[in-house]
N, C-alpha and C positions, 0 to 999 in steps of 0.2 A: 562388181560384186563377185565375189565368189562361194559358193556351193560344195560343201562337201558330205558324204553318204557314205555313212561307216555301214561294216556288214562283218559274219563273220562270227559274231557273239553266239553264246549255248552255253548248254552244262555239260561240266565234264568232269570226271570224277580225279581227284587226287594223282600226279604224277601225269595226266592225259595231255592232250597238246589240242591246242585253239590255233587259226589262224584267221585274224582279224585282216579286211582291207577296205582301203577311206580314198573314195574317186571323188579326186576334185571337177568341176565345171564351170563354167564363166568365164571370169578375167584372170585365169590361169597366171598368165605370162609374169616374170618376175617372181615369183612364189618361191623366196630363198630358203625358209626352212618348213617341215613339214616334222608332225609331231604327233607320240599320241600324251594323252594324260588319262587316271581314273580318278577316280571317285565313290570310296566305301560310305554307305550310311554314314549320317552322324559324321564325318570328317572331311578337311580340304581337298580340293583337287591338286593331285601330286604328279609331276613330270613322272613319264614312266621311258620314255627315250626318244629322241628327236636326231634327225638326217638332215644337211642341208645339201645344195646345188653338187658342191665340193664334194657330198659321198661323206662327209666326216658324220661322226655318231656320236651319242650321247645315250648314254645311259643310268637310268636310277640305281643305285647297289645295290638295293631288294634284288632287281630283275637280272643282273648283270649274270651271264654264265647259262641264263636259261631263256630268254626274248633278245629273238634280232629284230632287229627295223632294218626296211630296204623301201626302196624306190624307184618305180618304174616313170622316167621323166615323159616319156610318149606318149604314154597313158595315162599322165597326170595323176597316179596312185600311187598310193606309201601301204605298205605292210607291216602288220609285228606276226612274225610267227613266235609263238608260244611255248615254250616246252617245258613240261616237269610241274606243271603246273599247282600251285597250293592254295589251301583254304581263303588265306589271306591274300590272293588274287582277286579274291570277288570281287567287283567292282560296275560300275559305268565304267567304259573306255569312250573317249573322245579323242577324235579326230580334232587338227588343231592346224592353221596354215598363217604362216607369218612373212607378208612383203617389207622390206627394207624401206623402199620409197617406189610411190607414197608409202609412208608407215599405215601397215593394215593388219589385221588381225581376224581370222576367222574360225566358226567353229562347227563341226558337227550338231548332229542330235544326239550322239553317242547310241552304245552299245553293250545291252548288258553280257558281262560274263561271271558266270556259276562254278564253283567249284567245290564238287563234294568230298568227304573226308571218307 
């Protein structure tokens, strides 16, 4: 099993910058990709950028030019620093950790983040 513990959410007003981080624990090992997603009231949970082993990244277009993901493999955490941040950022962010084999999937409690106009 694996464990993970987002941290890092607040409010912050228009343009401000959040920096979210999600420490995994447990059965770590294998832990190929590592991800956050949100979640606005009222709508789906939406990929917002994900890092694997490799270092390669993905990112949603919304966020693209203003949220990095990075990943500290030693310390079993991933980050999204935040910049520029908008309304429509509000959200839960969830932490998200996916093994290849066995296929496993894991998730946070998430983390709210606020953004004022």
């Amino acid at each position: 099993q694996v464990q993970l513990v987002e941290s890092g959410g607040g409010l912050v007003q228009a343009g401000g910058s959040l920096r979210l981080s999600c420490a995994a624990s447990g059965s770590t090992f294998g832990l190929n990709t590592m991800a956050w997603y949100r979640q606005a009231p009222g709508k789906q949970r939406d990929l917002v950028a994900s890092i694997e082993l490799s270092g390669d990244k993905n990112y949603a277009d919304s966020v693209k030019g203003r949220f990095t993901i990075s990943r500290d493999s030693a310390k079993n955490t991933v980050y999204l620093q935040m910049n520029n941040l908008k309304p429509e950022d509000t959200a839960v962010y969830y932490c998200n950790a996916r093994r290849s084999f066995p296929s496993s999937m894991y998730w946070g409690k998430g983390t709210q983040v606020t953004v004022s106009s």
